[in-house]
C-alpha positions as CSV (number, residue, x, y, z in Angstrom):
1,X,23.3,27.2,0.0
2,X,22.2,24.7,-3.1
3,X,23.1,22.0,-0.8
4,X,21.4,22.9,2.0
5,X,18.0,23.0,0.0
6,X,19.1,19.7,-1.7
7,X,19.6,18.1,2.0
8,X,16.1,20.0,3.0
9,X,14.1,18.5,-0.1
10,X,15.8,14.8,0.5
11,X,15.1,15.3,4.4
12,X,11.2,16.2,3.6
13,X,11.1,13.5,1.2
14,X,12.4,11.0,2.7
15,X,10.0,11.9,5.6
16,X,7.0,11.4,3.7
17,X,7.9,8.1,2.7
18,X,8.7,6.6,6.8
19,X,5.3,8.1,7.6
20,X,3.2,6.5,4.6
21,X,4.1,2.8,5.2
22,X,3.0,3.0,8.5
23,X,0.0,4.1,8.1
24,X,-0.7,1.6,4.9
25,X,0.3,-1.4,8.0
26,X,-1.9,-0.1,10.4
27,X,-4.8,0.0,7.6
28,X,-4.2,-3.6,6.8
29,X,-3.7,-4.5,10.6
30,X,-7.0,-2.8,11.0
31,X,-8.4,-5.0,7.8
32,X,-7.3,-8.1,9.6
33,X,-8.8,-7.2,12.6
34,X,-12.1,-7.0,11.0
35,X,-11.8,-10.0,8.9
36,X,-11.3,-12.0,12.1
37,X,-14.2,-10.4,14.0
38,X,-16.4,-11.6,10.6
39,X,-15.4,-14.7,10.9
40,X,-17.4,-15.4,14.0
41,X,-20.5,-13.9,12.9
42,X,-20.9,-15.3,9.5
43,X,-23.2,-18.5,8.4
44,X,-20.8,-21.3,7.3
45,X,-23.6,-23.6,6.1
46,X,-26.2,-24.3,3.6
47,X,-24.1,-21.2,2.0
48,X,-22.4,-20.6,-1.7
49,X,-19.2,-21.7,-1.9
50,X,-16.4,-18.7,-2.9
51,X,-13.7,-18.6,-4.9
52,X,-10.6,-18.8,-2.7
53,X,-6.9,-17.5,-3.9
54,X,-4.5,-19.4,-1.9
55,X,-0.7,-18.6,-2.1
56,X,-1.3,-16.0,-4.8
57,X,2.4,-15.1,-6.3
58,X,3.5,-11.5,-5.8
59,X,2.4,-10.0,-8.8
60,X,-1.1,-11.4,-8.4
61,X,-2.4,-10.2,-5.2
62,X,-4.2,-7.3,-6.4
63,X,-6.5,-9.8,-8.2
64,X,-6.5,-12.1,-5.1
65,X,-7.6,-9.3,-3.0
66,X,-10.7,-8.4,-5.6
67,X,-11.7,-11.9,-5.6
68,X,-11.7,-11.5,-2.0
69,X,-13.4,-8.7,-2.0
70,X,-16.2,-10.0,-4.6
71,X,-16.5,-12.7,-2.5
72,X,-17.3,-11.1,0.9
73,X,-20.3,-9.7,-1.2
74,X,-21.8,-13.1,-1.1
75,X,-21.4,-13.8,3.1
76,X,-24.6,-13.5,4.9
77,X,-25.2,-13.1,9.2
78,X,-24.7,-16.8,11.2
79,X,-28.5,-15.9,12.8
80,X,-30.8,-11.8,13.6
81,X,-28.6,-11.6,16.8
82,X,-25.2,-10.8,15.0
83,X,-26.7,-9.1,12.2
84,X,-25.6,-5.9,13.2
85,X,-22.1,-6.8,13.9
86,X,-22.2,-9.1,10.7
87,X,-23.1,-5.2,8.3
88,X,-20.9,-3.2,10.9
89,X,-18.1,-5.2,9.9
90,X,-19.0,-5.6,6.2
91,X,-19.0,-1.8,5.9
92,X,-15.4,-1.3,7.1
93,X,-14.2,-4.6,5.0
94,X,-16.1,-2.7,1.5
95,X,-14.4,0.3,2.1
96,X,-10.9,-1.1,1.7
97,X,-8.8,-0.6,-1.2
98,X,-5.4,-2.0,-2.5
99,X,-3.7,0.6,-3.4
100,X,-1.1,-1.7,-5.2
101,X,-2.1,-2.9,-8.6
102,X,0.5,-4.9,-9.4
103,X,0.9,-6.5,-13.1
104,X,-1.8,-8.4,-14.9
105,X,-2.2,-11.7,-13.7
106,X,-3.5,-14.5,-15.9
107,X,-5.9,-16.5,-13.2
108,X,-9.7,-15.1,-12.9
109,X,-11.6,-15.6,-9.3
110,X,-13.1,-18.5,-11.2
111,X,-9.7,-20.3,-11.7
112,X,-9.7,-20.7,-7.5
113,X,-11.3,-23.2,-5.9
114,X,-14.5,-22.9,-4.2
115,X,-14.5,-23.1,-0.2
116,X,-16.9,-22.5,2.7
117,X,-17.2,-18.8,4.1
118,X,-15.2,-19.5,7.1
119,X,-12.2,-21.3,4.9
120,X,-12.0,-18.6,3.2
121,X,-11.6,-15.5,5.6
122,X,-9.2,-17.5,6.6
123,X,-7.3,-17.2,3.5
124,X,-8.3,-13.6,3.2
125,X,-6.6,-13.3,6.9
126,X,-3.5,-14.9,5.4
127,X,-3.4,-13.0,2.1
128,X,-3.6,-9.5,4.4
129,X,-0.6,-10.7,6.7
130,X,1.4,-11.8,3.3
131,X,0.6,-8.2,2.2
132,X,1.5,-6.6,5.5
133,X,5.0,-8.6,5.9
């Protein structure tokens, strides 16, 4: 009987665990999906240049992923027509979350180069496929 209920907690458990990753993926596919669509609808000139993390290591892509985040705070709508797109999407990408914190890393967002809004939902797109692999 003890092992039975030993199996039964290690079955359950082991459950819970297939079921969360997936659902973590499909969050970040979603995240990636929307990152993409704001890269068509954002103004890419006479802009502030952001601080873009490129090839964070492993331990640091909770920070790259706030910079990221801080940074889409500063992107502003290409022209009135996609405006509503432009907030639509920046709603979904504000509430995101990382739910990995990772260790202390030593670079700031102001240690990364500054690039145009385009160039760097691009790197956000690549950071959210590293994350998802």
């Amino acid at each position: 009987m003890e092992r039975m209920i030993i199996f039964c907690m290690f079955f359950s458990c082991s459950s819970m665990v297939l079921t969360a990753a997936p659902h973590k993926i499909t969050t970040y596919k979603q995240i990636l999906k929307t990152i993409t669509r704001l890269e068509t609808t954002v103004k890419d000139k006479d802009v502030e240049l952001l601080h873009t993390p490129e090839n964070p290591v492993d331990g640091c892509l909770f920070t790259a992923v706030t910079c990221f985040q801080n940074g889409t705070l500063k992107l502003q709508p290409a022209n009135s027509q996609v405006n509503s797109t432009f907030t639509q999407t920046m709603n979904a990408l504000k509430r995101f979350t990382f739910s990995n914190p990772g260790e202390q890393c030593e670079s700031s967002c102001e240690s990364y180069e500054k690039k145009k809004p385009k160039e760097f939902l691009k790197s956000f797109a690549k950071l959210i496929k590293k994350v998802i692999r």
